[in-house]
C-alpha positions as CSV (number, residue, x, y, z in Angstrom):
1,X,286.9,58.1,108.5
2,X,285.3,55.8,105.4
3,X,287.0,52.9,104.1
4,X,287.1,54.9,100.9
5,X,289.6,57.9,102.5
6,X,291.5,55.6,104.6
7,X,292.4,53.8,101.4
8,X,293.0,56.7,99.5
9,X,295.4,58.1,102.5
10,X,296.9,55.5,102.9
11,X,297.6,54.6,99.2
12,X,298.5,58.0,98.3
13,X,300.3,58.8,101.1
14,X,304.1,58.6,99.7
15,X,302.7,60.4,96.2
16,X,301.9,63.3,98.1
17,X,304.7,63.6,100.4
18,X,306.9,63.6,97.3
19,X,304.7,66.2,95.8
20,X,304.7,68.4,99.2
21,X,308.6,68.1,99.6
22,X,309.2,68.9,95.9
23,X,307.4,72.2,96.1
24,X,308.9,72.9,99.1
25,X,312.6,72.2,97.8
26,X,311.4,74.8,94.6
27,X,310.3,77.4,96.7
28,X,312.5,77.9,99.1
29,X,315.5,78.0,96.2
30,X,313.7,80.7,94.7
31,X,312.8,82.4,97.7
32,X,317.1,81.9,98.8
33,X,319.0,82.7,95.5
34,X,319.2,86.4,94.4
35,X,318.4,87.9,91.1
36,X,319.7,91.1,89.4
37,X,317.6,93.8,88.4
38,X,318.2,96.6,85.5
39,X,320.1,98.7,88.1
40,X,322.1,96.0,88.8
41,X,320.9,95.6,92.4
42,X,320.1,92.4,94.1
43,X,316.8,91.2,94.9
44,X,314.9,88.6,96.4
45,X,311.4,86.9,95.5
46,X,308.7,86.7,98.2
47,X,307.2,83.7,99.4
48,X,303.8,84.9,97.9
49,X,305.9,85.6,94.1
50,X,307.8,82.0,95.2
51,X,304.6,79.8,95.3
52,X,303.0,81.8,92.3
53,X,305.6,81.2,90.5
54,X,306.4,77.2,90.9
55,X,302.5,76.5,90.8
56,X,302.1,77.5,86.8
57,X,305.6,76.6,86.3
58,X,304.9,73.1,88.0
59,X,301.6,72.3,86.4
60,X,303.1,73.3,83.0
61,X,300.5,76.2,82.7
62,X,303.6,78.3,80.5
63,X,306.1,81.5,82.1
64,X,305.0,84.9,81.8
65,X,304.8,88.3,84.7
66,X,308.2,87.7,86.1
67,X,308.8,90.6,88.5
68,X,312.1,90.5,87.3
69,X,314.4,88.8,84.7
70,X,316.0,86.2,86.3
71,X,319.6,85.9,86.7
72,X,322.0,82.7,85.7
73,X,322.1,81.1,89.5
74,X,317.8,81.2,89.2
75,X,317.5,79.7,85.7
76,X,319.6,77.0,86.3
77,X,317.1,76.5,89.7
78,X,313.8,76.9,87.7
79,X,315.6,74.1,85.3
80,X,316.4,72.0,87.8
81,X,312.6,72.4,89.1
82,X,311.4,71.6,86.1
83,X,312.7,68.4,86.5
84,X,311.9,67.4,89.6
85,X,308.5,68.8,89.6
86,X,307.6,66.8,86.2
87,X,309.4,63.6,87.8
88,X,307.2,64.0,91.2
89,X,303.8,64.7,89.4
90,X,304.4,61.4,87.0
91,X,305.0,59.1,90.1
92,X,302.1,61.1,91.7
93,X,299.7,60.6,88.5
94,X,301.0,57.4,88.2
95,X,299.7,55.8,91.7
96,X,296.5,57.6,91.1
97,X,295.8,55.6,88.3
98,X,297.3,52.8,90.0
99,X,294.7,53.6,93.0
100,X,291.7,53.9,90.5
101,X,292.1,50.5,89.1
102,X,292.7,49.2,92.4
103,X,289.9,46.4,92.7
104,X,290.1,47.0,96.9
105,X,289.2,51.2,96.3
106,X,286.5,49.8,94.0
107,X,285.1,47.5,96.5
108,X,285.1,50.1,99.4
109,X,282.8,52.8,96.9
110,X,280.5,50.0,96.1
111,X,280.3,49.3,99.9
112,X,279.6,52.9,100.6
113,X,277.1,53.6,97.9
114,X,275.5,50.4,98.8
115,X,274.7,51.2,102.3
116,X,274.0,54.7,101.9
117,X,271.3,53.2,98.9
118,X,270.4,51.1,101.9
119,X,270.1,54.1,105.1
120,X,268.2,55.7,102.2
121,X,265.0,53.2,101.8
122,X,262.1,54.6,103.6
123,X,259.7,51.6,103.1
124,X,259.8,48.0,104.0
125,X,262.5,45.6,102.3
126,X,263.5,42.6,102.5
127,X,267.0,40.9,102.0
128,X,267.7,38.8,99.6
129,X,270.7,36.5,99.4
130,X,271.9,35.1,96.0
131,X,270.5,35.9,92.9
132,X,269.8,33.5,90.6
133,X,266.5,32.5,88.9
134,X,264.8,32.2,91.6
135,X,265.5,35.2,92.9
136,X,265.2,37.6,90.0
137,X,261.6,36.2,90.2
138,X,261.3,37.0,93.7
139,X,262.7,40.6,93.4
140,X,260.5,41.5,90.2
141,X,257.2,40.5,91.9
142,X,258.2,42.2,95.2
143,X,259.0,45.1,94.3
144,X,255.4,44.9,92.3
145,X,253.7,44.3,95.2
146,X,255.1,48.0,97.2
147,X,258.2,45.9,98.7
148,X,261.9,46.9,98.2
149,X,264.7,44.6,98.2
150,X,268.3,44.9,99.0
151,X,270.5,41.8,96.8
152,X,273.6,40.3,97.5
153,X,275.8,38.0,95.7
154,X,278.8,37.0,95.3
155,X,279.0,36.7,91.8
156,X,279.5,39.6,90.0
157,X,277.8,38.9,86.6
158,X,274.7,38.3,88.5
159,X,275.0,41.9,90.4
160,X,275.2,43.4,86.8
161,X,272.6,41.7,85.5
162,X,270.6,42.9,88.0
163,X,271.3,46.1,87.0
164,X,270.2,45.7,83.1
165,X,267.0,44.8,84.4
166,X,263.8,46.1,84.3
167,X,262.3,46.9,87.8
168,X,260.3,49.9,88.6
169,X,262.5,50.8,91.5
170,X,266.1,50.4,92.1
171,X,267.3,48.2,93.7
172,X,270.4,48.3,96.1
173,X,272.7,45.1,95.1
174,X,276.5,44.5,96.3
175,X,278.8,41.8,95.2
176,X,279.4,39.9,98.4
177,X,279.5,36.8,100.9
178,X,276.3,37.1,102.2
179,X,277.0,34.6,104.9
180,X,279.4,37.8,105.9
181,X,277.5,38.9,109.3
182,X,279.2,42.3,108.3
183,X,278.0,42.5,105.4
184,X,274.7,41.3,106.5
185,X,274.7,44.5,108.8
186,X,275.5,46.9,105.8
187,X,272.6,45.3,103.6
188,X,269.9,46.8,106.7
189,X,269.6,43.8,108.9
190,X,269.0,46.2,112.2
191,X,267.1,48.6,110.2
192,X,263.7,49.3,111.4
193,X,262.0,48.5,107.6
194,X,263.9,45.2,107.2
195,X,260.9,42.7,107.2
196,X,263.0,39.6,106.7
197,X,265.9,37.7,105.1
198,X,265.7,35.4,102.4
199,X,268.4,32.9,101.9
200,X,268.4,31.7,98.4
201,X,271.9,30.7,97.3
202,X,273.0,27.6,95.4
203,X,274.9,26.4,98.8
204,X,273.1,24.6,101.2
205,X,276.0,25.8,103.8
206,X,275.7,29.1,102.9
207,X,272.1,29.2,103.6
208,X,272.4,27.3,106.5
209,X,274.8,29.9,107.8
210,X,272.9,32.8,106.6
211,X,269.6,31.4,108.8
212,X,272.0,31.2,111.8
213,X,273.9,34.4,111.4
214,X,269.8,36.4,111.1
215,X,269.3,34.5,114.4
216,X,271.8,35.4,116.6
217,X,271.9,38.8,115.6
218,X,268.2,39.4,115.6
219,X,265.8,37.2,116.9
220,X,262.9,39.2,115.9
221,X,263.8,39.4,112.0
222,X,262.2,36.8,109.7
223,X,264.6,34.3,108.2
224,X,263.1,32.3,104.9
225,X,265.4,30.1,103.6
226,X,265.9,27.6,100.7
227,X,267.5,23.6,101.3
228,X,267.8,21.2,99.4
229,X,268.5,18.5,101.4
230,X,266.8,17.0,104.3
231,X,269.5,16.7,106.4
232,X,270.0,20.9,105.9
233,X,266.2,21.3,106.3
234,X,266.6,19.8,109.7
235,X,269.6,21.8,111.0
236,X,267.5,25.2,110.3
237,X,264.7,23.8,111.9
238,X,266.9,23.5,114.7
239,X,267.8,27.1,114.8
240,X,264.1,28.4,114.5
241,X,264.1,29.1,111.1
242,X,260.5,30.4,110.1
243,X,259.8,29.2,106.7
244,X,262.3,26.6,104.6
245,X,261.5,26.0,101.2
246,X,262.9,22.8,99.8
247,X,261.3,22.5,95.9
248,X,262.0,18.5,95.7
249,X,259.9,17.8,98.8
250,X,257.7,20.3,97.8
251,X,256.8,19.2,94.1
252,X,256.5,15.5,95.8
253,X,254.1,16.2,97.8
254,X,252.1,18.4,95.3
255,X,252.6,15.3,93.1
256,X,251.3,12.6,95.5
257,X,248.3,14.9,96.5
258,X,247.1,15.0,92.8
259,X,246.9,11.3,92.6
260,X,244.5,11.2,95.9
261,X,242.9,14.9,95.6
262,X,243.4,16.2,92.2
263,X,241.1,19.5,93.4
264,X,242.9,19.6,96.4
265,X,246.3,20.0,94.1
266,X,244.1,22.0,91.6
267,X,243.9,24.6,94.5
268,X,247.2,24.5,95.8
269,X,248.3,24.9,92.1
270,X,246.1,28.1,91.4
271,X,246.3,29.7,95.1
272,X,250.3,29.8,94.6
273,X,250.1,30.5,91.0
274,X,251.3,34.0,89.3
275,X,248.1,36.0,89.1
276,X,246.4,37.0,86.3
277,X,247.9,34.0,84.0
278,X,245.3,31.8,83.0
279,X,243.8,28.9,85.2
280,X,245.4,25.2,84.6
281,X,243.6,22.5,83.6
282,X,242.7,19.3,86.1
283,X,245.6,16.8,86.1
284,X,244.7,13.1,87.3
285,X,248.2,11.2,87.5
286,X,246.6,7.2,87.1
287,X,247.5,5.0,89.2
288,X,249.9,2.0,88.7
289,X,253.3,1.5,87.9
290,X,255.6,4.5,87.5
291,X,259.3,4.8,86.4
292,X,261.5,7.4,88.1
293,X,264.7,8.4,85.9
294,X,267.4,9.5,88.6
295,X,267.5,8.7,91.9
296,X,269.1,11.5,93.5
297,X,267.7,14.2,96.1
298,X,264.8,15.1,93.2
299,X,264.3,11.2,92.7
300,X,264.2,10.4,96.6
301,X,261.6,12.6,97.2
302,X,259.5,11.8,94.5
303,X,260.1,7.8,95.4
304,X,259.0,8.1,99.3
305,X,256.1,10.2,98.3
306,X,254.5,8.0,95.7
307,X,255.6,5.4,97.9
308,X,253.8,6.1,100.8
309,X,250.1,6.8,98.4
310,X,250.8,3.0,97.5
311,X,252.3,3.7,94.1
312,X,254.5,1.0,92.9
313,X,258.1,2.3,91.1
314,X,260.7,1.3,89.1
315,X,263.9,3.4,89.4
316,X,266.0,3.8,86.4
317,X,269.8,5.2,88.0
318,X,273.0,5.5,86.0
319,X,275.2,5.6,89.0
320,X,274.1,3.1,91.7
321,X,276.9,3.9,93.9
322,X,276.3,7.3,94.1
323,X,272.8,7.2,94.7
324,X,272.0,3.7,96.0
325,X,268.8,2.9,94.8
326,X,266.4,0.4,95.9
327,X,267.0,-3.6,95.0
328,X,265.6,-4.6,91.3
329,X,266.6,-0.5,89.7
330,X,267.4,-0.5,86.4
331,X,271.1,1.0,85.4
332,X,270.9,3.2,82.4
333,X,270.0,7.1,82.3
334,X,266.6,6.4,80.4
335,X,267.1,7.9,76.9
336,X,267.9,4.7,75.5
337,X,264.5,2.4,74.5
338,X,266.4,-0.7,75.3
339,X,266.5,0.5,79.3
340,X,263.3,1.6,79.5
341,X,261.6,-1.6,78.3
342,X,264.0,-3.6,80.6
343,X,262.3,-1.2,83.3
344,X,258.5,-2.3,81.8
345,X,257.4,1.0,80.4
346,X,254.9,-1.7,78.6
347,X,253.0,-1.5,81.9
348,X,254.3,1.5,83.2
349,X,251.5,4.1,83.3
350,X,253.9,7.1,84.4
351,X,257.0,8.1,83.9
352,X,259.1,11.0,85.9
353,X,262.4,12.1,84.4
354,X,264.2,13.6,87.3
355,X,267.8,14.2,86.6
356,X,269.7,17.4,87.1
357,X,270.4,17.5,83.0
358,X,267.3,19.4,81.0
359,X,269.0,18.0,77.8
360,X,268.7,14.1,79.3
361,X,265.1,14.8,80.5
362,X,263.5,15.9,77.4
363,X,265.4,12.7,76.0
364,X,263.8,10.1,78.2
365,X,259.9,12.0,77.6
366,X,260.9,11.9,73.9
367,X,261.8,7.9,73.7
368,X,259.5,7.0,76.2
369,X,256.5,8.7,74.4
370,X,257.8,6.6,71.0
371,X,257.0,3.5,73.2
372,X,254.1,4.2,74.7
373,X,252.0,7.2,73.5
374,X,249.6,7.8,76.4
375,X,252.4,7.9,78.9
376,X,251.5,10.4,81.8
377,X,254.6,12.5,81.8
378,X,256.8,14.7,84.6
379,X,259.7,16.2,83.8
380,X,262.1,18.3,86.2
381,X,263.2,21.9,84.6
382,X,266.3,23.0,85.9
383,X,267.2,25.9,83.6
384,X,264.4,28.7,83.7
385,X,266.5,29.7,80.1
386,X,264.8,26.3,78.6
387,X,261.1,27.2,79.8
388,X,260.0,27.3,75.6
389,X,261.3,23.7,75.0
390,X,259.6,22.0,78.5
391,X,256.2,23.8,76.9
392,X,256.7,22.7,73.4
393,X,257.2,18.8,74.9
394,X,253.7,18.9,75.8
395,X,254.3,17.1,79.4
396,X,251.7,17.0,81.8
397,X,253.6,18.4,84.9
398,X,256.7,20.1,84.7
399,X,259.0,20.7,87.8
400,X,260.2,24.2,87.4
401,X,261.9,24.8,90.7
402,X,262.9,28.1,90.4
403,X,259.2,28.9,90.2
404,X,258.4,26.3,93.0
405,X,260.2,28.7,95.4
406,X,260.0,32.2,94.7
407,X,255.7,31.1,94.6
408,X,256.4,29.4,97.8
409,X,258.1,32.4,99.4
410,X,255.7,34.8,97.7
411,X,253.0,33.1,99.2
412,X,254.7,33.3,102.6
413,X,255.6,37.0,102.7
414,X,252.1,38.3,100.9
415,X,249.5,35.8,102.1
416,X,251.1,34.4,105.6
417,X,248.1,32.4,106.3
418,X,247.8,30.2,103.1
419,X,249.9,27.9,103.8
420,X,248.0,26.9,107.0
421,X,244.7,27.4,104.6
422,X,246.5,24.7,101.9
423,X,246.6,22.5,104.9
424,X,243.0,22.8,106.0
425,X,242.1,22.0,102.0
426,X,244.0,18.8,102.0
427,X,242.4,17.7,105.5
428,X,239.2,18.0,104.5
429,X,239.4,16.1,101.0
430,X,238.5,15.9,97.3
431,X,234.6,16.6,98.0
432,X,235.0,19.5,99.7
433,X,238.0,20.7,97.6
434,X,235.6,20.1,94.4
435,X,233.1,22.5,96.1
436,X,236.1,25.3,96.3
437,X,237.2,25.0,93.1
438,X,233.3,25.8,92.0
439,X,233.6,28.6,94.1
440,X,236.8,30.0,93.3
441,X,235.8,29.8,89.1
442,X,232.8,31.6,90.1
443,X,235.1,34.7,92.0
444,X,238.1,34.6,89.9
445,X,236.9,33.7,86.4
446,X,239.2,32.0,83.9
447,X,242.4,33.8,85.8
448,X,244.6,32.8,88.6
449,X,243.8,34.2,91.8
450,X,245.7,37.0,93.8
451,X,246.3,35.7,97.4
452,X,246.8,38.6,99.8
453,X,246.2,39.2,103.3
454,X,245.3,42.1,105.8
455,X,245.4,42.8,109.6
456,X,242.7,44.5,111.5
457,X,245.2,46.7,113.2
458,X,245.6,50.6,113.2
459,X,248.3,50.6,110.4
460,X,246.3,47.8,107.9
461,X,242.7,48.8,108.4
462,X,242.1,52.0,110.6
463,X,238.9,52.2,109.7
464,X,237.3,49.2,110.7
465,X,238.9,49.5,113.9
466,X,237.6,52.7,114.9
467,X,234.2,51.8,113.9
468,X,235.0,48.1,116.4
469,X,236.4,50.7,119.1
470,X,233.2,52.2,119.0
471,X,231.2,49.2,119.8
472,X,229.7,49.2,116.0
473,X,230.2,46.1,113.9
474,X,232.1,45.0,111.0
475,X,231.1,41.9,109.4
476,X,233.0,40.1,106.3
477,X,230.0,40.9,103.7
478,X,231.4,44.2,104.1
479,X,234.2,44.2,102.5
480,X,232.9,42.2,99.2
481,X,231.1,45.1,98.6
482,X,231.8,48.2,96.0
483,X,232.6,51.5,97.5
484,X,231.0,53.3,94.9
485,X,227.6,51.2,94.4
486,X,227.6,49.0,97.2
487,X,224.9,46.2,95.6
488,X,227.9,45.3,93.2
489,X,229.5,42.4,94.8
490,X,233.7,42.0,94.4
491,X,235.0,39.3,92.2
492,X,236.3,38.7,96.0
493,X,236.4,35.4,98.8
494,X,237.4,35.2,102.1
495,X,239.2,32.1,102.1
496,X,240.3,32.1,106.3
497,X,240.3,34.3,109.5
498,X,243.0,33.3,112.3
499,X,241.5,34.8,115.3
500,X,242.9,34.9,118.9
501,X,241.4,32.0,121.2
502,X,240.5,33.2,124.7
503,X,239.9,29.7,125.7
504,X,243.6,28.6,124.6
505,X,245.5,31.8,126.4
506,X,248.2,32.4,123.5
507,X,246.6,30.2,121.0
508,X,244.7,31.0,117.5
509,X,241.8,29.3,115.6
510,X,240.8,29.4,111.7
511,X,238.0,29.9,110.7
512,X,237.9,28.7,107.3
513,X,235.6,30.4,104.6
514,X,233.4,32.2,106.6
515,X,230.0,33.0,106.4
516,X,229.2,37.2,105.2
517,X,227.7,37.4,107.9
518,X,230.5,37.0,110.6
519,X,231.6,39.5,112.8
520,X,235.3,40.9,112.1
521,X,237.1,41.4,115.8
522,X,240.7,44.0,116.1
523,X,243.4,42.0,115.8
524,X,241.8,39.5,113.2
525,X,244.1,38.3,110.2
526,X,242.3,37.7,107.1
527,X,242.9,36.0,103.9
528,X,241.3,36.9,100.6
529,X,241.6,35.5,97.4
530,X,239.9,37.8,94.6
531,X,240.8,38.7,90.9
532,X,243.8,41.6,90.3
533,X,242.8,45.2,91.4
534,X,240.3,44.2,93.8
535,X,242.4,44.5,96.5
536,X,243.0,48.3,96.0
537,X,238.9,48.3,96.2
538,X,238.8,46.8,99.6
539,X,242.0,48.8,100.7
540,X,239.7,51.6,100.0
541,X,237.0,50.6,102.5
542,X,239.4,49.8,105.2
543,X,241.2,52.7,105.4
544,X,238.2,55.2,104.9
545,X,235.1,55.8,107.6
546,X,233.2,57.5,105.0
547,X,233.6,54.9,102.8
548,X,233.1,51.6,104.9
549,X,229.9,53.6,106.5
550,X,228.4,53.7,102.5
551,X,228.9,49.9,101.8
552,X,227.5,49.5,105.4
553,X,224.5,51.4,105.1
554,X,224.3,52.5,101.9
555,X,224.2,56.3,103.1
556,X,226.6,58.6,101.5
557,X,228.6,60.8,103.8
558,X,232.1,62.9,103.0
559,X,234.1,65.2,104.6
560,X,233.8,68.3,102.3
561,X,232.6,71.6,103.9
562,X,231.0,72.3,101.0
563,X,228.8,69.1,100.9
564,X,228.1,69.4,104.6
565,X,226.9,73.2,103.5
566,X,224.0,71.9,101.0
567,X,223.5,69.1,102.7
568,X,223.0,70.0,106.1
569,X,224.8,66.9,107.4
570,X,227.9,66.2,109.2
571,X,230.3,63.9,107.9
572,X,231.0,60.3,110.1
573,X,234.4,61.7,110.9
574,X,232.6,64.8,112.8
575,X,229.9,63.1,114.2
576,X,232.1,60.4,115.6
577,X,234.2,63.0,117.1
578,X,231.3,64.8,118.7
């Protein structure tokens, strides 16, 4: 039995005993007392006449085809009827509307619908829990890329603005505590298609307990998660978590790598950037002194990272015993001149407002550009609804962390190799990251690129692995070439191959930006970087034997009867079978 029938059952149960005993009272009296006929002879109603009667009389349908007048003793029973059948049907119609705007009823149809929308999905999804700004992001751009989503929040103006917007599929959404391990259940955790959980809710807690709830129940699922403080970051490690995103520490360290690789960050910056906007500019932060409005979880990690490249800083707190920042900070929030030239922005060569207030951060920029012009300038964005006024400001870097994430967790879920890919950039250094970027303009153009990866595997590329099974080789060239003339090159790079290591038992080696003349092996995971709507061209060629044997050889082949008529030729599919 549903939730939704026991509810009504139970709800409606004394209604409908009332109505029951009521029609029973009515027809029995009619079916008891006797009438007179036109002879003046006695006579009974049926049971069948009984019921016909107190139904239209009941619902107030009108009288009319009496088998016989009635006498005195049955109109004053049809009166009393009346009566009770009018009082019984307004109690009864009375807790049905009580039971429709019952908010528990409500919640057990949305529950239903919701996981029938959820049995229903027939490709991958993933979870997501909260929706915010980062997650509307998230949703919109997965469900672009060919993934589904199931939402869940517990606010209910978030759940219906979800449903106002505009995504090309729908989207199954309940109002909820996602921490709820039932509810976690309903939302597809244990279905097959569930690719992974992402934890994005404003609570720390909440995500914690999300990531812990996805590991106990099923190990195999991935768990992405969002934290905001170190101290949470560390907990989820604890419990296996596979990716945590925390957009402070993650902004710091972007920031601390553009002051000792600015291509290095240039790369990061365009290889987790939304495709197909145009490419940012090189940003050099000098070096020297910088002042750091706010010292909280933002301001921490932006101190130890700048910190630790040697930068010298000057925090500027409003509530030191809150935060507790370093010996010789200045107290003030920064949007008055007076503190910031008691904090030196005569020498300062940076500045970095950081509080949790967008209002208070476009202050401090705005006073501390009147007192010193060529200021370079962060500022932290905390509302994605005041993007327009951070881009009118003209700052240098802004810290949207909204965006931070849901690129962060993109990046994860499309492209599951670039983050170890980002690492091998910053290890090798500015030299070699310089070379890339030259690269990477001459692929992609003037556009940020679309990061993607594939698996040589049966499901991902069936072709190249039959032609591998064979003993024929693959190598990368192959798949930067056109399908259709295969001397056009793709506006395509293979940025990374992570390969099984015999030598190492379990283990895995990159290969980073191999040559076109590698050999591809099954199992192989590759990532490409290329311009938007080249992947469905190399999709093409690893899926399709006819297809990968033209940009191999250059000979045309197909499977048409027909062509093999005036042609003479078998196609590869036939000749590989005989």
């Amino acid at each position: 039995m549903t939730k939704v029938t026991s509810l009504i059952l139970r709800r409606m149960r004394i209604p409908l005993l009332v109505l029951i005993a009521s029609y029973s009272i009515s027809i029995l009296g009619f079916v008891v007392i006797p009438g007179i006929d036109e002879n003046g002879q006695r006579w009974h109603m049926t049971f069948f006449d009984s019921i016909y009667f107190v139904s239209y009389m009941a619902t107030t349908i009108g009288f009319g085809e009496l088998p016989q007048p009635f006498s005195v003793a049955q109109r004053m029973w049809a009166t009393i009827t009346i009566y009770l059948s009018v009082v019984s049907w307004v109690y009864a119609i009375g807790s049905i509307l009580s039971l429709v705007q019952n908010n528990l009823l409500k919640r057990a149809i949305e529950e239903g619908r919701f996981t029938r929308s959820v049995k229903k999905l027939g490709e991958n999804f993933f979870i997501i829990c909260g929706y915010g700004e980062t997650a509307s992001l998230l949703v919109y751009s997965l469900n672009n890329r060919g993934f589904r989503t199931v939402v869940i929040d517990s606010d209910s103006e978030r759940i219906d603005e979800l449903s106002m917007t505009d995504i090309p599929q729908f989207v199954p959404a309940l109002e909820a505590d996602a921490s709820n391990s039932r509810i976690l259940i309903e939302a597809g955790l244990f279905n097959d298609n569930c690719q992974g959980v992402v934890a994005l809710t404003d609570s720390d807690e909440v995500n914690l307990k999300i990531a812990i709830t996805c590991r106990l129940l099923k190990k195999t699922v991935k768990v992405i998660c969002r934290a905001e403080s170190l101290d949470t970051e560390a907990n989820m490690r604890s419990f296996s978590t596979d990716y945590i995103v925390n957009p402070f520490e993650s902004f710091a360290s972007r920031l601390a790598m553009a002051l000792h690789s600015p291509s290095s960050y240039l790369i990061n910056q365009w290889l987790t950037g939304v495709p197909g906007t145009r490419l940012l500019e090189p940003v050099i932060p000098p070096r020297g002194l910088w002042l750091l409005c706010g010292f909280g979880r933002f301001g921490k990690a932006v101190h130890r990272f700048l910190t630790f490249e040697g930068i010298t800083t000057r925090i500027i707190e409003s509530d030191h015993e809150l935060t507790e920042p370093p010996e010789g900070s200045i107290k003030g929030r920064g949007t008055e001149a007076v503190t910031l030239r008691n904090a030196g922005i005569s020498e300062a060569v940076g500045i970095v407002a950081g509080t949790n207030n967008d209002t208070n951060n476009l202050s401090i920029i705005y006073t501390a550009k009147e007192q010193k012009q060529d200021l370079f300038t962060v500022a932290r964005q905390n509302l994605g609804d005041n993007k327009k006024l951070f881009q009118n400001a003209e700052l240098d870097i802004v810290m949207e962390r909204s965006d931070i994430i849901a690129h962060e967790i993109l990046s994860v879920i499309l492209a599951p190799l670039l983050a170890s890919f980002l690492q091998q950039v910053q290890s090798h250094g500015n030299q070699w990251s310089c070379e890339l970027v030259s690269r990477l303009i001459a692929v992609v153009g003037e556009t940020t690129p679309d990061t993607w990866g594939i698996n040589i595997n049966d499901r991902e590329a069936p072709a190249v692995v039959r032609v591998l099974q064979q003993g024929d080789q693959v190598v990368v060239g192959d798949l930067n070439r056109n399908h259709l003339n295969r001397e056009e090159k793709l506006h395509l790079m293979v940025l990374m191959i992570s390969r099984a290591d015999e030598d190492k038992g379990a283990g895995y080696k990159l290969i980073t930006l191999p040559e076109d003349d590698r050999p591809l092996e099954e199992g192989d995971e590759i990532l490409f970087c290329s311009r938007e709507g080249v992947r469905d061209e190399v999709a093409w060629v690893l899926n399709n034997c006819n297809a990968l044997h033209y940009v191999q050889t250059g000979e045309q082949a197909s499977d048409s009867w027909i062509w093999r008529f005036f042609s003479g030729r078998q196609s590869i599919v036939d000749s590989d079978e005989a």
